[in-house]
ZADO-1210 file (C-alpha; in nm, 4 decimals, padded with zeros to 6 digits):
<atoms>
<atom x="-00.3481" y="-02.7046" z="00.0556" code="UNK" pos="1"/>
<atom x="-00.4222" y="-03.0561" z="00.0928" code="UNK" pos="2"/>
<atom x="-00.2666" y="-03.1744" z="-00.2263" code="UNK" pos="3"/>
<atom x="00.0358" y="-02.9748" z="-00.1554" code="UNK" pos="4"/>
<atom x="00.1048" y="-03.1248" z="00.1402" code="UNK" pos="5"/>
<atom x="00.0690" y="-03.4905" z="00.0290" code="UNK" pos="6"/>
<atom x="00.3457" y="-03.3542" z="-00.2421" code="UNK" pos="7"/>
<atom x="00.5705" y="-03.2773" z="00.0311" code="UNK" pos="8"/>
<atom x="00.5228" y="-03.5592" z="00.2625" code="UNK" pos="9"/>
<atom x="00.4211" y="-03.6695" z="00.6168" code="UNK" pos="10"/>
<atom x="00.6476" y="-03.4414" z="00.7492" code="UNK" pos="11"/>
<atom x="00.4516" y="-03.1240" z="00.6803" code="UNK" pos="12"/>
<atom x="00.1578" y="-03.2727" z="00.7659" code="UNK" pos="13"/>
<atom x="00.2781" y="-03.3337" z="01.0793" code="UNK" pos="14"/>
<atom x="00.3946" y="-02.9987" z="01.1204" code="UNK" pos="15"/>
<atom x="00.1065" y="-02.8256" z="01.0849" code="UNK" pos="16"/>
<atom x="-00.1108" y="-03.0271" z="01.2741" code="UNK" pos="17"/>
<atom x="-00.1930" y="-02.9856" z="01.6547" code="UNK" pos="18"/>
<atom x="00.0291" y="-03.2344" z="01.7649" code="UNK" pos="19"/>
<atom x="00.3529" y="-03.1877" z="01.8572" code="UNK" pos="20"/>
<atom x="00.6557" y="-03.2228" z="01.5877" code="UNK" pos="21"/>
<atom x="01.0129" y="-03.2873" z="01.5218" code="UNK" pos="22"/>
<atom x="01.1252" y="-02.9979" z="01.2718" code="UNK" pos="23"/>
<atom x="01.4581" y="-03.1979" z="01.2118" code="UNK" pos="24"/>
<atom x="01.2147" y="-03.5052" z="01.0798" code="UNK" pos="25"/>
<atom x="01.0305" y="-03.2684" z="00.8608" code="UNK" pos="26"/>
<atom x="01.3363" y="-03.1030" z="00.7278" code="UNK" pos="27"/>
<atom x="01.4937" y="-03.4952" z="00.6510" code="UNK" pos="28"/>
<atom x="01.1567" y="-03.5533" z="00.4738" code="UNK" pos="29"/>
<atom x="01.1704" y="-03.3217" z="00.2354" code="UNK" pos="30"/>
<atom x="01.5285" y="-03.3257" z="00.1335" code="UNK" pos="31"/>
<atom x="01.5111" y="-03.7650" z="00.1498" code="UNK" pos="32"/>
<atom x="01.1640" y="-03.7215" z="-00.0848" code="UNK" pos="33"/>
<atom x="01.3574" y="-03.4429" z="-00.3651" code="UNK" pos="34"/>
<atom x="01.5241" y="-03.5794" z="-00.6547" code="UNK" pos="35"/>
<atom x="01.8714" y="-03.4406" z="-00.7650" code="UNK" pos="36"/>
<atom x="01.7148" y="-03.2330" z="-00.9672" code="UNK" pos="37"/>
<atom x="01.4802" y="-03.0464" z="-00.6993" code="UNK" pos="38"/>
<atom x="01.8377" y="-02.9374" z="-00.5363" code="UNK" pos="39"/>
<atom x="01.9500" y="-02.6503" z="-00.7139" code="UNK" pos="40"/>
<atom x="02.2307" y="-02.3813" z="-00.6877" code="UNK" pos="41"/>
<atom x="02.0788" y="-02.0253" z="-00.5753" code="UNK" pos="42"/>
<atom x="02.2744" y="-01.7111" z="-00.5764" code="UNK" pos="43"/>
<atom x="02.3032" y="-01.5913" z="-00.2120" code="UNK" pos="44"/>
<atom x="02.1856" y="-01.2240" z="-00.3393" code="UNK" pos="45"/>
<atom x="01.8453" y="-01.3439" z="-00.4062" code="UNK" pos="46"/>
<atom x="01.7960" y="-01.5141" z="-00.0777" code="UNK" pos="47"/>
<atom x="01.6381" y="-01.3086" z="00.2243" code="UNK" pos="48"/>
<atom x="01.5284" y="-01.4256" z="00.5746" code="UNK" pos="49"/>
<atom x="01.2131" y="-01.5414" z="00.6424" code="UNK" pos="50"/>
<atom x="01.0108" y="-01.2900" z="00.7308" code="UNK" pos="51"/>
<atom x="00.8817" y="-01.3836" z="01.0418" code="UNK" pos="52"/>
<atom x="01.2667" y="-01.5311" z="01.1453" code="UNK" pos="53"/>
<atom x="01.2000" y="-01.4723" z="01.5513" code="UNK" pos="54"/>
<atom x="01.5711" y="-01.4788" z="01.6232" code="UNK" pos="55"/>
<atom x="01.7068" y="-01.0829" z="01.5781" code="UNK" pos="56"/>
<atom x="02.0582" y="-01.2113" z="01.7018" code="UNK" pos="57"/>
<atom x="02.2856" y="-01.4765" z="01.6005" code="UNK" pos="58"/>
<atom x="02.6403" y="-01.6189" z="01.7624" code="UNK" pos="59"/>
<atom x="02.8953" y="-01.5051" z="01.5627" code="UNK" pos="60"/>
<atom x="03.1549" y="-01.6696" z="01.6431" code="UNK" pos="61"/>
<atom x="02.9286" y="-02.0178" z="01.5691" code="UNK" pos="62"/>
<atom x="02.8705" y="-01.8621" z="01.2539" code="UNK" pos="63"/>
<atom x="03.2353" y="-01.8193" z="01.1624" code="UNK" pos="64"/>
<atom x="03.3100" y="-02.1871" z="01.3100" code="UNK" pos="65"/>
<atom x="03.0321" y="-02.3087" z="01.0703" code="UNK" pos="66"/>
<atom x="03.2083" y="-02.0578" z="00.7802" code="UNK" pos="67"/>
<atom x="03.5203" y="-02.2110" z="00.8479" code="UNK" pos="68"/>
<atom x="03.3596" y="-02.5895" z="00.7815" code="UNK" pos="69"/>
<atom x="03.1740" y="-02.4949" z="00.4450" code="UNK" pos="70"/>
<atom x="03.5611" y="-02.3360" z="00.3129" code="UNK" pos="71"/>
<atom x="03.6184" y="-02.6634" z="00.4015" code="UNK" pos="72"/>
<atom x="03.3512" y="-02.9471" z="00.3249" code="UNK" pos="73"/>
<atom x="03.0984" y="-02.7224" z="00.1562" code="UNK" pos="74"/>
<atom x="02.7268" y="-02.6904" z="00.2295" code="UNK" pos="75"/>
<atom x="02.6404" y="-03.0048" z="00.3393" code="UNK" pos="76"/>
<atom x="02.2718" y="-03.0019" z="00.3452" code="UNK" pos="77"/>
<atom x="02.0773" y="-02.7991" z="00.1020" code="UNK" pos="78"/>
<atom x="01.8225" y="-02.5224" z="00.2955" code="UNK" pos="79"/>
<atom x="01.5077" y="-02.4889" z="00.1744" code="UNK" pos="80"/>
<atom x="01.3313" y="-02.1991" z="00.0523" code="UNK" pos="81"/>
<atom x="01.0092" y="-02.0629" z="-00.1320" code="UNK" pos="82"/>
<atom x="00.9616" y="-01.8652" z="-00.4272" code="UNK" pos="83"/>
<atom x="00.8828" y="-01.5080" z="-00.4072" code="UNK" pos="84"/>
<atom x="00.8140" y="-01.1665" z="-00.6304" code="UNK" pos="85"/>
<atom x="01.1986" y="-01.0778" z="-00.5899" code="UNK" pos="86"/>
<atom x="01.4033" y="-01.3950" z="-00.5491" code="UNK" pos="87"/>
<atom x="01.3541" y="-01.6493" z="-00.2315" code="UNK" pos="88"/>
<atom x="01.2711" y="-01.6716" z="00.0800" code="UNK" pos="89"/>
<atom x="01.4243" y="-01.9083" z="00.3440" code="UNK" pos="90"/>
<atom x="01.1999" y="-02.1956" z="00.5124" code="UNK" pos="91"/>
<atom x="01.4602" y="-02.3577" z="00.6782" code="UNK" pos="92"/>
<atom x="01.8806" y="-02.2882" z="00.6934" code="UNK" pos="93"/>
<atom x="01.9339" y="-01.9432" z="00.7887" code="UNK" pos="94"/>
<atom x="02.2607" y="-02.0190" z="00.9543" code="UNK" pos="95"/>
<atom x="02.4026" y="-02.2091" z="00.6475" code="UNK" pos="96"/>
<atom x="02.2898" y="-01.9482" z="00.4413" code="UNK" pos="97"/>
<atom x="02.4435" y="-01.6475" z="00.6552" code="UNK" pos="98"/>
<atom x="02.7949" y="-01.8838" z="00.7106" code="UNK" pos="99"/>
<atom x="02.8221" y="-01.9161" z="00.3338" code="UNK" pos="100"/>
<atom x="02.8139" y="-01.5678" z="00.2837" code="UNK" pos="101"/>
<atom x="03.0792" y="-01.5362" z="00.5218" code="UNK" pos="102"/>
<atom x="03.2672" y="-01.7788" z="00.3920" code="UNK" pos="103"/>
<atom x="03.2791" y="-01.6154" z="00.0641" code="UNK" pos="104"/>
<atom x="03.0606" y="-01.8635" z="-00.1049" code="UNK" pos="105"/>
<atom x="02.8307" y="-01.7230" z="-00.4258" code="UNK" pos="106"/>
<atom x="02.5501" y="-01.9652" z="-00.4522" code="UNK" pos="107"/>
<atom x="02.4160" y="-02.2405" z="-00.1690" code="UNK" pos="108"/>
<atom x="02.2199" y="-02.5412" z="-00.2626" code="UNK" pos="109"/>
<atom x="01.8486" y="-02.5521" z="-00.2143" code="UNK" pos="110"/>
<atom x="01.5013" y="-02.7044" z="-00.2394" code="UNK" pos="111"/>
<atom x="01.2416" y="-02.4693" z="-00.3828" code="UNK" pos="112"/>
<atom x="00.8838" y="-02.5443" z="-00.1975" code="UNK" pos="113"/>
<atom x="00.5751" y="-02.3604" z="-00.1466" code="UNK" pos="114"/>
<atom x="00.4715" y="-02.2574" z="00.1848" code="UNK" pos="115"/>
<atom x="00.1709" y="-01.9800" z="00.3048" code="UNK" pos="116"/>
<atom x="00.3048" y="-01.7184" z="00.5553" code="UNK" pos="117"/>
<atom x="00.1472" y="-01.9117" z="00.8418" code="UNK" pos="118"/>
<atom x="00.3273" y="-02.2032" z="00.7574" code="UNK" pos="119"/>
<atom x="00.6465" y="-01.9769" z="00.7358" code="UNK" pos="120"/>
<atom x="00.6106" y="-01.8312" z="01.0274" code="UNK" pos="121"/>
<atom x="00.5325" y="-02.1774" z="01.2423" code="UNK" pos="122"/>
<atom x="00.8685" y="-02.3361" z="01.0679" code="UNK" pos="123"/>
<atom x="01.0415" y="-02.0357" z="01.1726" code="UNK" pos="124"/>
<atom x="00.9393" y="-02.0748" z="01.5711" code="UNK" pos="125"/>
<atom x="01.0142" y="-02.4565" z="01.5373" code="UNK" pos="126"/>
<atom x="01.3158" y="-02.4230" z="01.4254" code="UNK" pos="127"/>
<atom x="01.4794" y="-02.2129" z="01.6380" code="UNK" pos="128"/>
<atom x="01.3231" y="-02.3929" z="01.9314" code="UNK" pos="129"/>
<atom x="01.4286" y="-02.7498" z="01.8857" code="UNK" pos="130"/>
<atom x="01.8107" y="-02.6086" z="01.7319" code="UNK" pos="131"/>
<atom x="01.8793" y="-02.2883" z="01.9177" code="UNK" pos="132"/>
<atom x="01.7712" y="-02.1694" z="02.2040" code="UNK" pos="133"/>
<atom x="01.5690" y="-01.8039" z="02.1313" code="UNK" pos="134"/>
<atom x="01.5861" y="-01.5252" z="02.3819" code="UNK" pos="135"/>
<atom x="01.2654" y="-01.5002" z="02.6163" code="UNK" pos="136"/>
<atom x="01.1917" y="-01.2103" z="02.4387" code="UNK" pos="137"/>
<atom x="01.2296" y="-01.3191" z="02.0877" code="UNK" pos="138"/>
<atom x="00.9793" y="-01.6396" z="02.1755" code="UNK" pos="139"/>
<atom x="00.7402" y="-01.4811" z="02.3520" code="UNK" pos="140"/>
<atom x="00.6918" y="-01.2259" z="02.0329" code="UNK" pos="141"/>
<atom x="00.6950" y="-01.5848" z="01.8176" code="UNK" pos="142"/>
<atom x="00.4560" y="-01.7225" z="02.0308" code="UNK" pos="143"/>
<atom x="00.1728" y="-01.3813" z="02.0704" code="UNK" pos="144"/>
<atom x="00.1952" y="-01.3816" z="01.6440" code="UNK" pos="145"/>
<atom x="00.0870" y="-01.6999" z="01.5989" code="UNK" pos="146"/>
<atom x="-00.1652" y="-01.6748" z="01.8550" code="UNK" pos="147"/>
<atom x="-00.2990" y="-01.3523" z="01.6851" code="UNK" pos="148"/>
<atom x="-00.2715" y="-01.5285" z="01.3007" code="UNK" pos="149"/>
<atom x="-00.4410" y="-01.8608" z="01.4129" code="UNK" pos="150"/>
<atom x="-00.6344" y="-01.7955" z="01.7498" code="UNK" pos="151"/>
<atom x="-00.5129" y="-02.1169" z="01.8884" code="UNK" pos="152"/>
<atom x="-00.5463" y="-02.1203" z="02.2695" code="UNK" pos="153"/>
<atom x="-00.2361" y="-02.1453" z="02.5208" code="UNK" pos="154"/>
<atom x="-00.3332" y="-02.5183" z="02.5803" code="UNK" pos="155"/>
<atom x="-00.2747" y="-02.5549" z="02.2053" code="UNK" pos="156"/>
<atom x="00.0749" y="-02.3750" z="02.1896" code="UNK" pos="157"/>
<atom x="00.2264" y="-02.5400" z="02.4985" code="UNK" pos="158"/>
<atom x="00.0990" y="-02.8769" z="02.3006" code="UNK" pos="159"/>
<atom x="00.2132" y="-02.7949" z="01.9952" code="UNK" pos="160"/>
<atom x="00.5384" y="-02.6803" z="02.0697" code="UNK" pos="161"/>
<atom x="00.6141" y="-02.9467" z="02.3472" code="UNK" pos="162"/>
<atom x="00.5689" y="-02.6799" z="02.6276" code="UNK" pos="163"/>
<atom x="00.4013" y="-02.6462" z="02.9398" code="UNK" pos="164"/>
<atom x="00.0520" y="-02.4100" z="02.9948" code="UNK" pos="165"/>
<atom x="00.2511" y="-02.2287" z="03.2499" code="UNK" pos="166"/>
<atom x="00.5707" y="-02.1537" z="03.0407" code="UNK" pos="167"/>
<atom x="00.3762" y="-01.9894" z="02.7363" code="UNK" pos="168"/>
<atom x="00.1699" y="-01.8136" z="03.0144" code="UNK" pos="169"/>
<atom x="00.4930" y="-01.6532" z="03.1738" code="UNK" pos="170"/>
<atom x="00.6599" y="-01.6315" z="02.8785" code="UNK" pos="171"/>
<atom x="00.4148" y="-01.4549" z="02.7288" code="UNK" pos="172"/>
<atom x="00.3660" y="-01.1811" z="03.0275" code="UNK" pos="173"/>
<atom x="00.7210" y="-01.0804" z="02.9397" code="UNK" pos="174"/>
<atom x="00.5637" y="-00.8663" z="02.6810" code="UNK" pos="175"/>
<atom x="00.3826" y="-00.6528" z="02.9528" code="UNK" pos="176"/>
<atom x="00.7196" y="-00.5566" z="03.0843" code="UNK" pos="177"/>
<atom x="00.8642" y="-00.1613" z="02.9582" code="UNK" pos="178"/>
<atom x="01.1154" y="-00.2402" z="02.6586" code="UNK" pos="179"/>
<atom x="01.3629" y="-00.0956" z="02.7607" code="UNK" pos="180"/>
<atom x="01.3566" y="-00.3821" z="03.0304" code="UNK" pos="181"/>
<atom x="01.2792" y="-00.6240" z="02.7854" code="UNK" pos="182"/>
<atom x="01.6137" y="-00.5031" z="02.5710" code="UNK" pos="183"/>
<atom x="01.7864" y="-00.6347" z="02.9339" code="UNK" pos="184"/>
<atom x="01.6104" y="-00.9531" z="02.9103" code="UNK" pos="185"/>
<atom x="01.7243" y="-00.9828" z="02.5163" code="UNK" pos="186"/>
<atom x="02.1005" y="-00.8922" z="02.6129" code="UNK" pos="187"/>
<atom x="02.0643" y="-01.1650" z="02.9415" code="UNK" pos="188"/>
<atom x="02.1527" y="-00.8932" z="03.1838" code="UNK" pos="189"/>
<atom x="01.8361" y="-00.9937" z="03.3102" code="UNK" pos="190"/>
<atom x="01.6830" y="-01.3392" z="03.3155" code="UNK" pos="191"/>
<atom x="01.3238" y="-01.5055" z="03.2532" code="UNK" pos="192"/>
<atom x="01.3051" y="-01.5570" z="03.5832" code="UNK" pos="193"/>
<atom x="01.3747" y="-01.2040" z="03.6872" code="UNK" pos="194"/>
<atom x="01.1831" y="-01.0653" z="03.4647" code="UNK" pos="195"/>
<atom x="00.8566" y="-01.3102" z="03.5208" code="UNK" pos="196"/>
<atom x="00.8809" y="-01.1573" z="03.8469" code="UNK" pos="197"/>
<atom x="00.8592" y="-00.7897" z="03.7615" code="UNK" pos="198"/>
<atom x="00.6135" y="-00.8363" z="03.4659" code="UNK" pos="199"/>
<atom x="00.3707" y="-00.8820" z="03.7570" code="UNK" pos="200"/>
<atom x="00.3975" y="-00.5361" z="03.7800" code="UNK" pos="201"/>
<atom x="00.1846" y="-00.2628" z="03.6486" code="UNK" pos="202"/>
<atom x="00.3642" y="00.0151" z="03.7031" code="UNK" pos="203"/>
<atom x="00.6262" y="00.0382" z="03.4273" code="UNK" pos="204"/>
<atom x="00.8083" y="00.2876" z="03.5889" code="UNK" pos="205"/>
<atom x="00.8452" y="00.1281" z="03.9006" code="UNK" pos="206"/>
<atom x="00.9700" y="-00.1885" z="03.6692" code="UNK" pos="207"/>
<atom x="01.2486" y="00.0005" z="03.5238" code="UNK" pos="208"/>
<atom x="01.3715" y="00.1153" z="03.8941" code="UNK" pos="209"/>
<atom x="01.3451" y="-00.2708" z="04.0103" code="UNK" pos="210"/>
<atom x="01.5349" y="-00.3873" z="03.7229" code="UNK" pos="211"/>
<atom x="01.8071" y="-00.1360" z="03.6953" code="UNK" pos="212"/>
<atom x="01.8437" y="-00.1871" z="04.1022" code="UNK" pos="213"/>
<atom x="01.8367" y="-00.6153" z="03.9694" code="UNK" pos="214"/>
<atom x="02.1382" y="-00.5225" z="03.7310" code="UNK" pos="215"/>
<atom x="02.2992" y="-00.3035" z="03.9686" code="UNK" pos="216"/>
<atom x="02.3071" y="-00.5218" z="04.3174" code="UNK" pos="217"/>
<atom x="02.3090" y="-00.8468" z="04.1173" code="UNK" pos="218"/>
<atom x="01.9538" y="-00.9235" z="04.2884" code="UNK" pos="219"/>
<atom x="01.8725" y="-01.3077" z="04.2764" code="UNK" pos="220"/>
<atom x="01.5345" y="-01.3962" z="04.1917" code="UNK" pos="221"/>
<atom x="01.4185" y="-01.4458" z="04.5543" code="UNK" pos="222"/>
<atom x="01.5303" y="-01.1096" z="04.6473" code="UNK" pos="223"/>
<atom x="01.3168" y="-00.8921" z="04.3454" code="UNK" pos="224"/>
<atom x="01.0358" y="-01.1594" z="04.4539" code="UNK" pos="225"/>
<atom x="01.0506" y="-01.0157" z="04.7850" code="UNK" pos="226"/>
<atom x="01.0689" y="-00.6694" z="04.6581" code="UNK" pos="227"/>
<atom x="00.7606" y="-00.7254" z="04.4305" code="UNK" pos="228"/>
<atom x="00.5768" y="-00.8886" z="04.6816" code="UNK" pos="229"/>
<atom x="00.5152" y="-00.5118" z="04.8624" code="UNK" pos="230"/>
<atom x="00.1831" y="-00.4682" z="04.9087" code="UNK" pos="231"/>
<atom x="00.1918" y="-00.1017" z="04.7750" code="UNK" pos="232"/>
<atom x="00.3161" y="-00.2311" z="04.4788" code="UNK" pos="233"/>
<atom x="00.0200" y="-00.2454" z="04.2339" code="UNK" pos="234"/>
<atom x="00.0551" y="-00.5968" z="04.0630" code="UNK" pos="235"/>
<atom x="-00.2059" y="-00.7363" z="03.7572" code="UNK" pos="236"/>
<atom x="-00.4740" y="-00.9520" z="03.8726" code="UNK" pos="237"/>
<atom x="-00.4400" y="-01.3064" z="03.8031" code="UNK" pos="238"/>
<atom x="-00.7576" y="-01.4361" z="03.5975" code="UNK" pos="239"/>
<atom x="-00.8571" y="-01.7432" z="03.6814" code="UNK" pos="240"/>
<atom x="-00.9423" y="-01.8844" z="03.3540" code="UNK" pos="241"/>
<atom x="-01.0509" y="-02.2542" z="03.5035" code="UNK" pos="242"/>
<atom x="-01.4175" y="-02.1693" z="03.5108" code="UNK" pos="243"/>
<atom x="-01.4101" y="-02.0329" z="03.2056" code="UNK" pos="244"/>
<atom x="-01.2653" y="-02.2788" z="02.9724" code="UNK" pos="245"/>
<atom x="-01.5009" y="-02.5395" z="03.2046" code="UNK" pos="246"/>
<atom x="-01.8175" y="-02.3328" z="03.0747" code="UNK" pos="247"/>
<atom x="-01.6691" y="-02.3426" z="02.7148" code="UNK" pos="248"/>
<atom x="-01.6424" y="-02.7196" z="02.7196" code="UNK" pos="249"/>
<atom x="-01.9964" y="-02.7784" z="02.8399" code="UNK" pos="250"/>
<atom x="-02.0457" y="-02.5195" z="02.5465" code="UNK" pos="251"/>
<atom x="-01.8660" y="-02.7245" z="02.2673" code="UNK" pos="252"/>
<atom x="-02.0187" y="-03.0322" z="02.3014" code="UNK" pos="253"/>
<atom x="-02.3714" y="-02.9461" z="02.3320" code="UNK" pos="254"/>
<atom x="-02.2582" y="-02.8021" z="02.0170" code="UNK" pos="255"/>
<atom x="-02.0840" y="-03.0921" z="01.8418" code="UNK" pos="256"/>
<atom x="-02.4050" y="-03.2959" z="01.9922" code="UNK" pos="257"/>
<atom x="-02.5868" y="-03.0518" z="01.7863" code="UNK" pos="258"/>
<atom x="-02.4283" y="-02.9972" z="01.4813" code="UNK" pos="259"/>
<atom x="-02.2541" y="-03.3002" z="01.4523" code="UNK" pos="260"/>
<atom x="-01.9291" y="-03.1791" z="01.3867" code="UNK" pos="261"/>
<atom x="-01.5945" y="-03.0421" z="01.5756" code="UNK" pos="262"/>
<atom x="-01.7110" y="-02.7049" z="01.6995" code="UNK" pos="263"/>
<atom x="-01.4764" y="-02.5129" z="01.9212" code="UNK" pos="264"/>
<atom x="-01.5465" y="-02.2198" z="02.1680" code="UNK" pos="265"/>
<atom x="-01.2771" y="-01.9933" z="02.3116" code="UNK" pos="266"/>
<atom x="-01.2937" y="-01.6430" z="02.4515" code="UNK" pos="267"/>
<atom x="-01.6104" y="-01.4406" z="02.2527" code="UNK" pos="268"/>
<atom x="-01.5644" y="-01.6557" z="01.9323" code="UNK" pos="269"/>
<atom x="-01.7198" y="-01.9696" z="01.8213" code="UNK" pos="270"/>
<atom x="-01.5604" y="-02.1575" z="01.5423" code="UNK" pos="271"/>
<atom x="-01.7570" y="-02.4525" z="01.3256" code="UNK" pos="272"/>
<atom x="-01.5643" y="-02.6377" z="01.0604" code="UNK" pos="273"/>
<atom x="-01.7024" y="-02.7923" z="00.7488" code="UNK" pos="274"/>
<atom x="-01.6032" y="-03.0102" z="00.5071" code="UNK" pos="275"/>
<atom x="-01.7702" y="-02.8857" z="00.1572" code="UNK" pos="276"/>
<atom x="-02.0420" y="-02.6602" z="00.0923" code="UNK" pos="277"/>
<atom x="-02.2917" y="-02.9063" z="00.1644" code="UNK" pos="278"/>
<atom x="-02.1905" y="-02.9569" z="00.4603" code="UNK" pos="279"/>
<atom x="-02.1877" y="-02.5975" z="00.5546" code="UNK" pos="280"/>
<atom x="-02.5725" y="-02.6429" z="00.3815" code="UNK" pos="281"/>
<atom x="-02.6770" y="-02.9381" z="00.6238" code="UNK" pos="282"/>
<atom x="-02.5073" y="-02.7189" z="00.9430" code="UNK" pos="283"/>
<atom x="-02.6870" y="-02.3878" z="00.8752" code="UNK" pos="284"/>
<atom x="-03.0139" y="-02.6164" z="00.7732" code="UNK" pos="285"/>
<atom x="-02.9494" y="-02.7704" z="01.1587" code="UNK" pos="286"/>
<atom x="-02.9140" y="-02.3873" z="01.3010" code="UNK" pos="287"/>
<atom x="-03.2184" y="-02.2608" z="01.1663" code="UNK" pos="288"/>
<atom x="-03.0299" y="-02.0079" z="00.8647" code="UNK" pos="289"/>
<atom x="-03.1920" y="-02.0089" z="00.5299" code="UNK" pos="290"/>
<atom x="-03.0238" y="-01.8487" z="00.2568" code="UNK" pos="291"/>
<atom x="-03.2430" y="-01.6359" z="-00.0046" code="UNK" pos="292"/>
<atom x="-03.2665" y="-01.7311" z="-00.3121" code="UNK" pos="293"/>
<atom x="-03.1865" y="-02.1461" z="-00.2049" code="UNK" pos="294"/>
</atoms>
């Protein structure tokens, strides 16, 4: 992995670190660091979406704008794609790739690079981010998969992805909501804000009523607020996770005291990186694990 991403730059390392990233820098690094030759014609028919592509819905009448430019100019800038067992797989220019279809085009030019499917699914997020503006729905579902792949904390994605702890928080209570309300959210007949509100409540039934009524009276957010804020309305609980991730810091470094190296504790999992087996040798020698046999 290492190797492969000196081969393709700063840019990827940047993007898969913990810091936050610029997806249109990593996208100018790899075309600026590929020879002519690396930029090859691809038939269209052997290109699919990237399979963890968050966005379900595109504009089409920016699509046919953009269709109307490459009839015109061509593609501009090559997308970039990966090998797979049946053709390609996009990394980065679905919109380029879907216009020249449209636009009657045969082949598009691309760059050919390997990526894993975390990787894919990350440049997938970042992209539509920082270029076009995902449905609440659609990011929040982004967001909970790459939380499930890579167990990185909340703290970690807001960072990451140049958000705040509270916006991946509420975004990600969305997906508590009945989806049938969420398919209102995804067709902006309701709005984040609307629906943060009512995602506070566990009744999904009683959800449903408050959103069609939302739809129906054209309810502004202060008004379902006020409905949700009933008292016989049964709302989730609000964990306060302050003491918690406190505890888990006093945790981690007594550990990295200990061990000597980055350890990280987050809800019922402890994680402890090593460099080479040796040093996985000289930690478990430090914990007290012998293997047999050694």
């Amino acid at each position: 992995m290492e190797n492969k991403r000196k081969a393709l730059g700063k840019g990827l390392e940047q993007l898969f670190s913990n810091e936050r990233i610029d997806f249109d820098n990593f996208e100018e690094n790899i075309i600026k660091n590929s020879s002519k030759n690396e930029i090859i014609e691809i038939p269209l028919n052997e290109i699919r979406s990237n399979p963890y592509q968050p966005r379900t819905t595109f504009d089409e009448e920016a699509l046919e704008e953009l269709a109307t430019s490459i009839k015109e100019h061509g593609v501009v800038e090559p997308v970039i794609v990966k090998k797979s067992i049946k053709g390609y797989e996009l990394v980065a220019g679905e919109r380029r790739t879907k216009a020249s279809s449209i636009a009657g085009k045969e082949t598009i030019p691309a760059i050919i690079k390997d990526f894993s499917d975390l990787e894919m699914m990350e440049i997938a997020l970042i992209e539509n981010i920082q270029r076009e503006n995902l449905n609440p729905i659609e990011e929040a579902k982004a967001f909970a998969n790459i939380i499930k792949e890579t167990n990185m904390t909340q703290e970690e994605i807001a960072s990451k992805f140049g958000k705040s702890r509270s916006y991946v928080t509420n975004l990600l209570g969305l997906l508590n909501l009945p989806s049938e309300v969420q398919k209102k959210v995804e067709e902006k007949k309701l709005s984040m804000s609307h629906a943060r509100a009512l995602s506070k409540i566990t009744d999904p039934d009683k959800v449903k009523q408050l959103a069609e009524k939302a739809i129906k009276e054209n309810l502004n957010v202060r008004e379902i607020e006020k409905l949700t804020n009933n008292d016989s309305i049964p709302k989730r609980v609000t964990i306060n996770r302050n003491q918690n991730n406190i505890k888990y810091n006093i945790y981690e470094n007594i550990l990295r005291e200990k061990i000597g190296t980055k350890v990280k504790v987050t809800n019922k999992k402890v994680e402890i990186p090593f460099d080479s087996l040796k040093d996985l040798e000289r930690i478990l020698e430090i914990i007290n694990i012998k293997i047999e046999g050694d």
